[in-house]
C-alpha positions in Angstrom: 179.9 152.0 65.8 178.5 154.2 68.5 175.0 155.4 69.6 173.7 158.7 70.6 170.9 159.9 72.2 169.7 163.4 71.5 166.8 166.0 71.8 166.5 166.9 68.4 168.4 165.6 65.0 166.9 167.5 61.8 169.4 165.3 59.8 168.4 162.3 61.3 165.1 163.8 60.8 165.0 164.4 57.4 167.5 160.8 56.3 164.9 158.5 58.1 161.9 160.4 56.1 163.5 159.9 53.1 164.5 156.2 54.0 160.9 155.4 54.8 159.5 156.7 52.4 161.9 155.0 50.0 160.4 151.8 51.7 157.1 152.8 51.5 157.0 153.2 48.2 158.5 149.9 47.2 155.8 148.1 49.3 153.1 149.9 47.9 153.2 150.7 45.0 152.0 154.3 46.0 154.1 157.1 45.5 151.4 160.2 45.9 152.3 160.9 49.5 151.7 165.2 50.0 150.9 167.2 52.8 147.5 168.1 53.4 146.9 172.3 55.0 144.0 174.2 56.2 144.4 177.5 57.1 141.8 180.4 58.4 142.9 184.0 58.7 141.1 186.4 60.2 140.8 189.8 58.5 143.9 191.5 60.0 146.1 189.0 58.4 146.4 186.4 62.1 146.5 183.4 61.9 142.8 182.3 63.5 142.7 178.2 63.1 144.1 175.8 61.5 144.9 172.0 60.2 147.5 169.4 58.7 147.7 166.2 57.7 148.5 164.0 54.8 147.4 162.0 51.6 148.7 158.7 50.3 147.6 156.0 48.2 143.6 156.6 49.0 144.0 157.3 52.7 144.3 160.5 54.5 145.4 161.5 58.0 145.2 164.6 60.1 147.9 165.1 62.6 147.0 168.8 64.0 143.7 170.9 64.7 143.5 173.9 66.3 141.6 177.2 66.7 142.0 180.3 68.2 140.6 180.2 72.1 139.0 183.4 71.5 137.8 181.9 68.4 136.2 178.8 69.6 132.6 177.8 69.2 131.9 179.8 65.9 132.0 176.6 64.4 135.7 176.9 62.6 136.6 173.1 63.5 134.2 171.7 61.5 134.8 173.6 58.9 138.5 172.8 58.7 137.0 169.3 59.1 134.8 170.0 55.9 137.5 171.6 53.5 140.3 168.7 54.5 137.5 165.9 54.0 136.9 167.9 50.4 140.2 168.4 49.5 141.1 164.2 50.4 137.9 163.2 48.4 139.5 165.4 45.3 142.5 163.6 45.3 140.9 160.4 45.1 141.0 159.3 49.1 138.6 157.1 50.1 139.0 156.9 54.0 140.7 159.8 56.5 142.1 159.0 59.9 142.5 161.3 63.5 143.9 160.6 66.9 142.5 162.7 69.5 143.6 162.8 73.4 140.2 162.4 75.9 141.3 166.4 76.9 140.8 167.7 73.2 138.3 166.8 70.8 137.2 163.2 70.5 133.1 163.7 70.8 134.0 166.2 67.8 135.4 163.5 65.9 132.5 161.4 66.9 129.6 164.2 65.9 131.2 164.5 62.5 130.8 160.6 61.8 134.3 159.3 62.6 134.3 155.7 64.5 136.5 154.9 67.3 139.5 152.0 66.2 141.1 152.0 69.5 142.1 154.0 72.5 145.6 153.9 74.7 145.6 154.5 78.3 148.2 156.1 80.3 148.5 159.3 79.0 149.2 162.4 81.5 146.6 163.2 84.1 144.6 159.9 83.1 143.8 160.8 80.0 143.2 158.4 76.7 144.7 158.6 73.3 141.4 158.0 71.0 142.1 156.7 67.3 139.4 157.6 65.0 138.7 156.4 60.9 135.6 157.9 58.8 134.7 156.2 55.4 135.1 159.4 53.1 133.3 156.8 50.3 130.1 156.0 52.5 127.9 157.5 54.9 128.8 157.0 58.4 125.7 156.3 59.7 125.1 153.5 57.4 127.7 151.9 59.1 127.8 148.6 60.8 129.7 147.2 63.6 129.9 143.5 64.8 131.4 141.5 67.8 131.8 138.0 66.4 132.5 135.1 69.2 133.9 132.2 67.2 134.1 129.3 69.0 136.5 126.4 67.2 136.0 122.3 66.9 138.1 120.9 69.8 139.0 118.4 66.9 139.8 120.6 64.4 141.6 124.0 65.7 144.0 124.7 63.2 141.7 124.1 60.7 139.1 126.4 61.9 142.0 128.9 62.4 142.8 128.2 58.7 139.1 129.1 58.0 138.5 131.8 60.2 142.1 133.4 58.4 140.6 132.9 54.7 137.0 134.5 55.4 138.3 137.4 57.3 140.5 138.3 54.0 137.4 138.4 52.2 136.0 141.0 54.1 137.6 143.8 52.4 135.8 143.4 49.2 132.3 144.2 50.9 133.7 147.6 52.7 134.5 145.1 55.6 137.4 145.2 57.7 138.6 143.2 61.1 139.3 145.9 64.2 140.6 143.8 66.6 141.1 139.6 66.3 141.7 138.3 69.9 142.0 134.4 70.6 142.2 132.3 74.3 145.2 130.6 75.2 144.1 127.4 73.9 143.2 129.0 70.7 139.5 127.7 70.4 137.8 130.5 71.0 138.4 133.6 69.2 136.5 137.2 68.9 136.4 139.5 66.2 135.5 143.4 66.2 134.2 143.9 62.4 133.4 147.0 60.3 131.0 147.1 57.7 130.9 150.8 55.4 127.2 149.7 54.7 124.4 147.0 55.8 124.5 145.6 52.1 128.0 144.7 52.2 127.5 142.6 55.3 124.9 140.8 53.8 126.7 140.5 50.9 129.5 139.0 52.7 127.5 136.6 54.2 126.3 135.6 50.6 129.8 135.4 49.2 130.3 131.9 47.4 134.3 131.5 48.5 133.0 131.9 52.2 130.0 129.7 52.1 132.3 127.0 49.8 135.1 127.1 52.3 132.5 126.8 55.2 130.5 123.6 53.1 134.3 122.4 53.1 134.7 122.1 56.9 131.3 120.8 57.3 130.9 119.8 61.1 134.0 121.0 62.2 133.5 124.3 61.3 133.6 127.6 63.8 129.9 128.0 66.1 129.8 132.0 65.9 127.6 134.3 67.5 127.4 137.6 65.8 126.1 140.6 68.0 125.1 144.0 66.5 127.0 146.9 68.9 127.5 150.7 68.9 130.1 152.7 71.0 129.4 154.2 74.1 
């Protein structure tokens, strides 16, 4: 057995797809994946902007953007933006996803109704790596995001835990879906960045039978939370 380490290994490349894939699919169920192209030409035959990206299984992704410099602010981006959130809706996807370094295009993103899932420091000259989702099924602006602070019975942690894990699985049939879950050290205390594709489907999660049931079921010792309505900035 040895190890190598190399530039570039289009075998390697092209095996590990192929592996992954294989995976994918098995865990899934979906077995749809195709590449997703935009292109604009201008009249002489050039290439003048252009996008890629992917479908799979409902969800769609775009990896690259770019237009022309001479070509920029005629409005082309959002445009490519339009035809790739068209052509994902057509194949049945119901949500598209974007990365976007703080030196490229991420008030774009934001303009054209995609919310911010999380950002990476460190990248070269100080810059951020911005991750980006839009609801391709919804509105954007009827959006709603949350900050729950869940604080947990000092008697009963685990099974506030336990509680806290059942009613954020429910979220996802009300077009809600848990961001970020942080907890303390001492695990009584946790906070929750929510999603909500639409007011409705938060009320209607906070109406949901199994929640309120499993909530009746801890009775004292259930979670204190404090739920705070926020935007990005």
């Amino acid at each position: 057995m040895s190890i190598e380490v190399l530039d570039n290994d289009e075998k390697l490349t092209e095996r590990l797809d192929a592996e992954l894939t294989a995976y994918n699919r098995r865990a899934t169920g979906a077995d749809d994946e195709a590449g997703l192209s935009v292109r604009v030409t201008g009249s002489d035959g050039e290439l003048v902007a252009g996008l890629t990206g992917w479908t799979w299984g409902g969800c769609a992704g775009i990896d690259m953007v770019w237009v022309r410099e001479d070509r920029r602010g005629e409005g082309l981006g959002a445009r490519l933006l339009a035809a790739a959130e068209q052509e994902a809706r057509r194949r049945g996807c119901t949500q598209l996803s974007v990365a976007s370094f703080s030196f490229q295009a991420p008030d774009f993103y934001r303009r054209h109704g995609y919310l911010d899932t999380g950002r990476r420091e460190g990248i070269p000259g100080g810059h951020v790596d911005h991750q980006f989702w839009k609801s391709l099924a919804t509105e954007p602006a009827d959006a709603v995001r949350l900050v729950a602070l869940v604080e947990l019975a000092g008697t009963a942690v685990e099974a506030g835990q336990r509680y806290e894990d059942h009613v954020l699985a429910l979220l996802n049939r009300h077009g809600g879906r848990v961001e970020r879950r942080l907890r303390t050290g001492d695990g009584r205390t946790e906070v929750h960045l929510i999603r909500f594709d639409t007011r409705a489907g938060y009320t209607a999660f906070l109406a949901d039978p199994q929640r309120l049931a499993l909530r009746a079921e801890l009775g004292d010792a259930a979670p204190q939370t404090r739920v705070l309505e926020v935007d990005e900035v």
